[in-house]
C-alpha positions in Angstrom: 72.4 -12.2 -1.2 73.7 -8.4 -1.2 71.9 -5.7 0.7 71.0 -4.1 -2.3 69.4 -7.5 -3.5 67.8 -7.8 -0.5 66.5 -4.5 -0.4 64.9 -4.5 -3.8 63.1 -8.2 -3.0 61.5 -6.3 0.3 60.2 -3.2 -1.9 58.6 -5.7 -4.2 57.2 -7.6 -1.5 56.0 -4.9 0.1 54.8 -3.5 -3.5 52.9 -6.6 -3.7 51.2 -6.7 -0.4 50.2 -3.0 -1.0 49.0 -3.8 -4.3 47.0 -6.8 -3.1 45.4 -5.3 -0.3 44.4 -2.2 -2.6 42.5 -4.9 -4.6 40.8 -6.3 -1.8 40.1 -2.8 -0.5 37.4 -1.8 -3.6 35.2 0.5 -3.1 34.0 0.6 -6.9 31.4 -1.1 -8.7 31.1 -1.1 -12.0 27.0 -2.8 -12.7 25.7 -3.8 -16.1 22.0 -3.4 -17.3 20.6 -4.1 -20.5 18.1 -1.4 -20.6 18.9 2.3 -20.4 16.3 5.1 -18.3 14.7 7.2 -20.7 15.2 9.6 -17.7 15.7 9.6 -14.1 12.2 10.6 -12.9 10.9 7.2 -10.7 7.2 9.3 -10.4 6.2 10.1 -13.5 7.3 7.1 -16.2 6.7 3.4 -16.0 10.1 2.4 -17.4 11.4 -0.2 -14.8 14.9 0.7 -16.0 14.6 4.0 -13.9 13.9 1.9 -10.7 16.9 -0.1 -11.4 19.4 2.5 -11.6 17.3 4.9 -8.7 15.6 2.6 -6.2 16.7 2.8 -2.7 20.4 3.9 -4.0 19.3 7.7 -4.6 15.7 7.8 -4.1 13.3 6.6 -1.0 9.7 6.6 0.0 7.6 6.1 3.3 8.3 2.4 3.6 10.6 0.0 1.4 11.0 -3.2 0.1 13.6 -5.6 1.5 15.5 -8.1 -0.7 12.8 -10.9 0.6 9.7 -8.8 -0.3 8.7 -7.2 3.0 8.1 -3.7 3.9 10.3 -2.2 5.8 10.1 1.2 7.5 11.7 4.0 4.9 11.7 7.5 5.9 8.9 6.7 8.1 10.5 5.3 11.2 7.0 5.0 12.5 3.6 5.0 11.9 -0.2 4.6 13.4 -3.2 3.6 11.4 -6.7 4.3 13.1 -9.5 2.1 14.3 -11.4 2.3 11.3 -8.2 1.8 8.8 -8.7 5.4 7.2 -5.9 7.2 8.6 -2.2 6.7 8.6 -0.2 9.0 10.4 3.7 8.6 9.7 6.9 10.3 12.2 9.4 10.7 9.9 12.9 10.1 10.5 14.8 13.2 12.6 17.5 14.9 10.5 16.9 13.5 7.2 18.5 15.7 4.2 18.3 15.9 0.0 21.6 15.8 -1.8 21.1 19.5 -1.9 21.7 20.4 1.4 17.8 21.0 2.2 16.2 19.4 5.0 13.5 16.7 3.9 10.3 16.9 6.0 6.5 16.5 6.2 5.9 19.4 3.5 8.0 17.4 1.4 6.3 14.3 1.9 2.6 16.3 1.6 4.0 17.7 -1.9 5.3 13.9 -3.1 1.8 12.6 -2.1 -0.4 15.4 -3.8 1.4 15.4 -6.8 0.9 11.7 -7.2 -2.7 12.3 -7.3 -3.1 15.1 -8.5 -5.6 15.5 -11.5 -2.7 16.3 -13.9 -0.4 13.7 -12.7 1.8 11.6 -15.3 2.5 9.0 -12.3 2.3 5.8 -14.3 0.9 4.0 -11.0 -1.5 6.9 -10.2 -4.3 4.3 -8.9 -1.5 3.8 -5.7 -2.9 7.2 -4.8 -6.6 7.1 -5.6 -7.8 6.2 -2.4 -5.9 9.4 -0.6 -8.5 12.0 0.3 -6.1 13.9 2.1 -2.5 15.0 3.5 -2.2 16.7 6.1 1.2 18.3 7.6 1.0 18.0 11.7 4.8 19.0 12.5 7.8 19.5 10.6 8.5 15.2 11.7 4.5 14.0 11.4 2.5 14.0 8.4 -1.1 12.8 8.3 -2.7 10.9 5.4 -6.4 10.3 4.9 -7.7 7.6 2.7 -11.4 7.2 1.7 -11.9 3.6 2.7 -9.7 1.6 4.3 -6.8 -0.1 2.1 -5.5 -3.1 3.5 -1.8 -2.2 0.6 -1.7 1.0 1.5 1.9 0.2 2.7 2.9 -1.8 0.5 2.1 0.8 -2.4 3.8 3.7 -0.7 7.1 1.4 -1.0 7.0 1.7 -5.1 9.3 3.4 -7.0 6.2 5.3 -8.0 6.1 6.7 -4.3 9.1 8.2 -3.4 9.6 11.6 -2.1 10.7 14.3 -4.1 11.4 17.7 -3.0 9.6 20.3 -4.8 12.2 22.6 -5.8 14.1 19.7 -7.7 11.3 18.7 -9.9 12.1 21.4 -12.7 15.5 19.4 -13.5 14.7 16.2 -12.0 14.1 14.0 -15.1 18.4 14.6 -15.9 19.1 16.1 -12.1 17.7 13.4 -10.1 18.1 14.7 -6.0 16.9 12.2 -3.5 17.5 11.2 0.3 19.4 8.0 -0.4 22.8 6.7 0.8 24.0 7.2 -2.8 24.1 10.7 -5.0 23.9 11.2 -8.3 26.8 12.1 -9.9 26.6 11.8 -14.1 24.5 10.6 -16.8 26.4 9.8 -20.3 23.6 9.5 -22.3 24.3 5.6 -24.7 26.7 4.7 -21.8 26.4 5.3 -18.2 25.2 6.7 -15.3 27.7 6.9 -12.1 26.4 7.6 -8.4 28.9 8.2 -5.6 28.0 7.9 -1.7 26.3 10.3 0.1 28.3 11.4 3.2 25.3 12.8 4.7 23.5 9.5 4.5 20.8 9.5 7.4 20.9 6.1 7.9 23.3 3.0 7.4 26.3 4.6 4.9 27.0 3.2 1.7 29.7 0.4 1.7 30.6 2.0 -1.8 32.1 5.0 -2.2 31.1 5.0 -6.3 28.8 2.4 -8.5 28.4 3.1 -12.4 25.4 1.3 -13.9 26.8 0.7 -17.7 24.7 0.1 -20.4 25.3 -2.5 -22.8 21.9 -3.9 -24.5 23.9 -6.5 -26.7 23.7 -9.6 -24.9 27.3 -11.0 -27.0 28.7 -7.7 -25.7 27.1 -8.4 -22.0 28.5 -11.5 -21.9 32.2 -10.2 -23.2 32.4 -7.6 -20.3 31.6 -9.6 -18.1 34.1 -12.5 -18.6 36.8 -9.3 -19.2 35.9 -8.3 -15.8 34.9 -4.5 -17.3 31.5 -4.9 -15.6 31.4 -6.5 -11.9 28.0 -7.2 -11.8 25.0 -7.9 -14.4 21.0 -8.1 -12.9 18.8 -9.4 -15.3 22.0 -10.6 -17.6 20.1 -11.2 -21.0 22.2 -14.1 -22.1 20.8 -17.1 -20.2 23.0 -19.5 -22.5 26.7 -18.7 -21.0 25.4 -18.8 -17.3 26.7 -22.5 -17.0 30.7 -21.2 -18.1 29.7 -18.7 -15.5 28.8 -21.1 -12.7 31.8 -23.0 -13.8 34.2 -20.1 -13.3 35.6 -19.8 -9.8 35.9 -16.1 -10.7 32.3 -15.9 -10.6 29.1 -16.4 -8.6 25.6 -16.9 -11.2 22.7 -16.0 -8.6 19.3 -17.2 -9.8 16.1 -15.9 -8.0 12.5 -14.9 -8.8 11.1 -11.8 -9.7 7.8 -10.1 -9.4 8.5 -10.0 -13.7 4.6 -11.4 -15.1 6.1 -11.5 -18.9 3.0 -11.6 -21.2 1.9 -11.6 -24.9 -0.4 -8.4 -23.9 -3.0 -7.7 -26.4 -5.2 -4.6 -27.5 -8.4 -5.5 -26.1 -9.9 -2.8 -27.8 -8.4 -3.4 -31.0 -10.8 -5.9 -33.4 -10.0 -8.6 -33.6 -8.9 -8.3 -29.9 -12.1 -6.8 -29.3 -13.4 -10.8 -29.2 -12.9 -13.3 -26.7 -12.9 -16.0 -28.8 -10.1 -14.3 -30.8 -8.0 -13.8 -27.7 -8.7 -17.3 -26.4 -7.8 -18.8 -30.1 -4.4 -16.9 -29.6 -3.7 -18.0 -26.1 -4.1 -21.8 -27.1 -1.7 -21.3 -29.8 0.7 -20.6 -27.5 3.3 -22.9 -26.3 4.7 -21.8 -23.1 7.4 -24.5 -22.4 9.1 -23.7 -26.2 9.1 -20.0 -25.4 10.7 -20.8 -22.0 13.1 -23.0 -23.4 14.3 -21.2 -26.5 14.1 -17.3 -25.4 15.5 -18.1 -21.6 17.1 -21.4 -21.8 14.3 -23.1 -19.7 15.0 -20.2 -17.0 11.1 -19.0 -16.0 7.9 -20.4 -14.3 4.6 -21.2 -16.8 1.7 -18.4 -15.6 -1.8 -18.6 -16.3 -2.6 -15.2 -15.3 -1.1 -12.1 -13.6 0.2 -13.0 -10.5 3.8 -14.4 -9.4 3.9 -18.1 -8.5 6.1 -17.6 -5.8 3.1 -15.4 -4.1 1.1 -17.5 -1.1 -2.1 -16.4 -2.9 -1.2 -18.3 -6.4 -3.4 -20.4 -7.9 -2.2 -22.2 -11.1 -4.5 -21.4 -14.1 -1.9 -22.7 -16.9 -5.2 -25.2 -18.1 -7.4 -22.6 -19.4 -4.8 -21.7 -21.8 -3.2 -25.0 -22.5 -1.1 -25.3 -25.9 -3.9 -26.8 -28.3 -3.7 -25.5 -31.9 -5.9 -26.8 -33.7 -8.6 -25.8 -30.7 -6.9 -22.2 -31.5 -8.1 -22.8 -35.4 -11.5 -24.0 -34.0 -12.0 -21.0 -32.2 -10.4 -18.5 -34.8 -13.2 -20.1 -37.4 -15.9 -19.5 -34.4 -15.2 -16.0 -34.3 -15.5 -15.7 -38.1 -11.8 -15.9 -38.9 -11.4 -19.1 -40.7 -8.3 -17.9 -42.2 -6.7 -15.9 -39.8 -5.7 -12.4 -40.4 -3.1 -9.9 -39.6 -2.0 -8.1 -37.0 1.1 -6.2 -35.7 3.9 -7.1 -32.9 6.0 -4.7 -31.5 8.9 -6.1 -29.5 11.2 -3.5 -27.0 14.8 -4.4 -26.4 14.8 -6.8 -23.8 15.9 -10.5 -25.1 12.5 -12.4 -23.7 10.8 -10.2 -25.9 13.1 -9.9 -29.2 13.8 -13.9 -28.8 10.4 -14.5 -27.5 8.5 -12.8 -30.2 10.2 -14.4 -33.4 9.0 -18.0 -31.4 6.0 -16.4 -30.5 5.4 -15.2 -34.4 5.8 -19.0 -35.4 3.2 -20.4 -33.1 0.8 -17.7 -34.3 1.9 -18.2 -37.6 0.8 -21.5 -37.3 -2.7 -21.2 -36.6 -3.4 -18.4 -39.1 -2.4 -15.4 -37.5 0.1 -13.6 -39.2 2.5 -10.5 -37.2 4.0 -7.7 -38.7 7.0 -7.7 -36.4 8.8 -4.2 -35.6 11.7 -4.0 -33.1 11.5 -0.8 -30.8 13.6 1.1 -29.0 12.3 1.6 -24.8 11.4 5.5 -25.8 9.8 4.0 -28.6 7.9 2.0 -27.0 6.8 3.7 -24.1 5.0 6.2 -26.8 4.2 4.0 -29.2 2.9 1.0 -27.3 2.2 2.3 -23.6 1.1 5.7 -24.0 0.1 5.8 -27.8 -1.9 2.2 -27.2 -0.5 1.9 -31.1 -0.5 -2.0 -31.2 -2.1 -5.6 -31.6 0.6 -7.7 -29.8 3.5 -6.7 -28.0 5.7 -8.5 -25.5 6.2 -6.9 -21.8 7.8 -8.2 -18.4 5.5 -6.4 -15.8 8.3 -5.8 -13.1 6.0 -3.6 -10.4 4.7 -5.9 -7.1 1.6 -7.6 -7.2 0.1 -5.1 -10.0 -2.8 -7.0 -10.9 -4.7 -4.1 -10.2 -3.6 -2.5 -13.3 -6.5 -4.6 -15.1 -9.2 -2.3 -12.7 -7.8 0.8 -15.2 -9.7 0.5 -18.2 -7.1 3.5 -19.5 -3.9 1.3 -19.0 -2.6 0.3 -22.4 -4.3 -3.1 -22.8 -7.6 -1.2 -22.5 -9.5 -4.2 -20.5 -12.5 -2.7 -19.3 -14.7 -5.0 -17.3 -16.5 -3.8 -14.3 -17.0 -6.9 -13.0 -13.0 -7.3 -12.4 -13.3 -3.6 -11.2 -15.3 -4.6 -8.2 -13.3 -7.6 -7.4 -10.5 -5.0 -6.8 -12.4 -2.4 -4.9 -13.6 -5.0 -3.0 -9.9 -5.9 -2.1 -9.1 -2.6 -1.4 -11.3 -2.1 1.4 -10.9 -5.6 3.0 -8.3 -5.4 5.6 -9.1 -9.6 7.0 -6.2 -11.9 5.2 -8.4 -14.8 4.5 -10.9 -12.6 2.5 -8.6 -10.8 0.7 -7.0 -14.2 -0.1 -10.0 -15.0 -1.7 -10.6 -11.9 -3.7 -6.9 -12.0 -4.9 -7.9 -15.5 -6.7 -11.3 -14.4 -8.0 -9.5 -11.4 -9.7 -6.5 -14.1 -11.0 -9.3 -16.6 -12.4 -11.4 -13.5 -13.9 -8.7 -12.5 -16.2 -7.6 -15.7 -16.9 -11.2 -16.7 -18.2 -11.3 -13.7 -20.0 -8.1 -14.0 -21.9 -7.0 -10.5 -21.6 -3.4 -11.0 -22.5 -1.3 -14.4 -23.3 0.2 -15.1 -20.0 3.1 -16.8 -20.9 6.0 -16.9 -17.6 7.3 -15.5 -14.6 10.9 -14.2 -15.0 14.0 -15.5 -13.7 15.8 -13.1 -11.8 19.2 -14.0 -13.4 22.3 -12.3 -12.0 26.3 -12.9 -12.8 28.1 -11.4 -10.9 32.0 -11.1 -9.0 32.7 -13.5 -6.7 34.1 -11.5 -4.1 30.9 -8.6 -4.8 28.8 -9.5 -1.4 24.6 -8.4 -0.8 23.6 -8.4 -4.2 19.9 -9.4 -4.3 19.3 -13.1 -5.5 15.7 -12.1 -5.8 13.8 -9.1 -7.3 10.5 -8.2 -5.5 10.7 -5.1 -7.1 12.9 -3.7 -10.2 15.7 -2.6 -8.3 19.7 -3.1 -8.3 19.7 -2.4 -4.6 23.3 -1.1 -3.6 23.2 0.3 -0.1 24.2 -2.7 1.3 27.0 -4.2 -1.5 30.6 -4.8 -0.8 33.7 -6.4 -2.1 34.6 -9.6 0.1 38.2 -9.5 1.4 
């Protein structure tokens, strides 16, 4: 071999080596989601899609959630609750800072809180802040909060999405401008495509792994599974096309995690809204449901049966599947009971996410079957949200409720399915001010076995947290105990 031979062969050895260890030494992520933020405001919309993108990555509260469900100390390192349960008082973390420069403190925290409950709030999960009678700023690093009665969730609500602390001078641009605490920034928002968040050098706690992560949106689930396999998109939560995760699992190039969610997918129905105004209508329509042939066509048998609001995975669960069994021609019984012999009509509005568009044509076939007829109209997320969830402009629609043991959403006779029972409403004030497990165990199951037996939406399955991601990407969340795409702690595997 010549020197010059031999010379050349070292530079591309050495080419390749550099080249390798550039690859193993990524500090990009490129993340798909199916569902795009209608904006980037976590406090005051109840589009899980923001939480996604925003949750611990740019924006934090109090406390958090960890990726097994607890709650975990936030930007409260401590904090003392009174005798009598009433008052919380919270020491921040020293030397905390928004992407802005600005120094994050107890005024900050005392603005989040009041805004939250304020009379004119837009908070979607307003009732997390009901019980707050006041906040009270003791030092720049301790900030007071006052609740009516004791509320034995207190903590766990202040670690929503819906609770995170804003700085008041930010809230003007917030909604495209999103500035936060967390160990990523945001950098850009291509509205149809992407948003990309870079690390925050300034991070108070643990840094990022990642120096840059670009959530990509892509709602076609063909085109999700094409990126993927192309290796455009490094990561998918919530992929939407169950069907190829098995040429995923069988692709060394890939790791398919498969976990739970907090996701209570229902058939939610207009209570207020004849024929929905009748039990025995709503109870027809939840017999002519067939859970197992939703869960097997729309998610490729991924997805627990539910009987009522509440996860299965949750200690508290009790299995109430038998007061809605499949039975149609006890569906027609009960239709011709409630003086519909012949069914009628009624409308279905489906937003983008595939349990719902693929749920709802199976869904429209079972009804179809027992008389009821649905007027299906496909929607975009912004349409929805005004249409369906603000405008309560619908019989049937088709929802995943993503938030953390929300069942309390059925104590707001306001909230778009407009149950109003007061009956339920005590069960859940009653809740709030027991602080003793076992009691509270109790009055968790009353509440789940009350709306059951009232039929207030078609409980049809708890959704799969279904993820497909790189091989090499490590600390992805296998589960989702709340609607996040937690990145603070991701990392590409030598």
């Amino acid at each position: 071999m010549t020197y010059a031979n031999f010379t050349r062969g070292l530079v591309s050895a050495l080419a390749l080596v550099a080249g390798v260890g550039m690859a193993q030494a990524k500090t990009d992520i490129v993340v798909g989601m199916q569902l795009e933020p209608p904006h980037l405001d976590p406090t005051s919309a109840a589009a899980g899609a923001i939480d996604s993108v925003l949750y611990a990555n740019v924006f934090e509260g109090l406390t958090r959630f960890g990726p097994d469900g607890s709650v975990n100390p936030g930007l409260a390192e401590s904090w003392e609750i009174s005798a009598d349960g009433t008052v919380y008082t919270f020491k921040l973390h020293d030397g905390v800072t928004f992407h802005d420069g600005s120094t994050m403190d107890a005024e900050d925290v005392k603005f989040s809180l009041d805004r939250a409950r304020a009379e004119d709030s837009v908070n979607a999960q307003k009732g997390l802040f009901a019980g707050i009678t006041d906040v009270t700023v003791i030092d720049p690093l301790t900030v007071q909060v006052t609740l009516g009665a004791p509320n034995g969730s207190f903590l766990f609500n202040m670690a929503w999405g819906d609770a995170v602390i804003v700085a008041p001078e930010s809230i003007e641009t917030i909604k495209t401008n999103p500035i936060g605490t967390g160990a990523f920034k945001f950098d850009n928002w291509v509205q149809g495509d992407r948003i990309d968040i870079v690390k925050n050098p300034d991070y108070w706690g643990e840094p990022a792994k990642l120096d840059r992560a670009t959530f990509k949106f892509i709602s076609d689930p063909t085109a999700a599974f094409a990126a993927v396999m192309a290796e455009d998109v490094h990561a998918f939560a919530g992929f939407p096309a169950p069907e190829n995760l098995p040429q995923f699992d069988a692709d060394p190039r890939f790791q398919v995690l498969i976990g739970s969610t907090e996701g209570e997918t229902i058939l939610s129905t207009n209570n207020k809204q004849a024929p929905f105004d009748n039990i025995k209508v709503r109870e027809a329509m939840a017999h002519a449901i067939d859970r197992q042939a939703i869960i097997d066509g729309a998610m490729f048998g991924y997805g627990t049966p539910i009987g009522t609001h509440f996860a299965p995975h949750n200690p508290d669960y009790v299995d109430l599947t038998g007061n809605s069994a499949y039975d149609p021609e006890k569906a027609k019984a009960l239709l011709a009971e409630a003086g519909f012999p012949d069914g009628f009509t009624t409308t279905l509005k489906l937003p983008p996410p595939s349990y719902a568009r693929r749920g709802g044509e199976i869904i429209a076939a079972q009804l179809r079957a027992v008389g009821i007829e649905t007027e299906i109209s496909n929607l975009e997320w912004a349409q929805w949200l005004e249409q369906v969830f603000t405008g309560k402009d619908f019989g049937l629609t088709i929802v995943s409720h993503t938030e953390p043991m929300d069942i309390g959403i059925y104590a707001n006779p306001d909230y778009y399915f407009q149950y109003d029972s007061p009956e339920f409403q005590k069960i859940m004030a009653d809740l709030t001010a027991e602080t003793d497990p076992a009691a509270r165990s109790a009055l968790l199951k009353q509440a789940q076995e009350k709306i059951s037996l009232d039929y207030v939406n078609g409980y049809l399955f708890q959704l799969a947290a279904l993820s497909v991601a790189n091989a090499k990407v490590m600390g992805l969340w296998t589960n989702a105990p709340t609607q996040a795409t937690d990145l603070t702690a991701v990392y590409w595997a030598d």
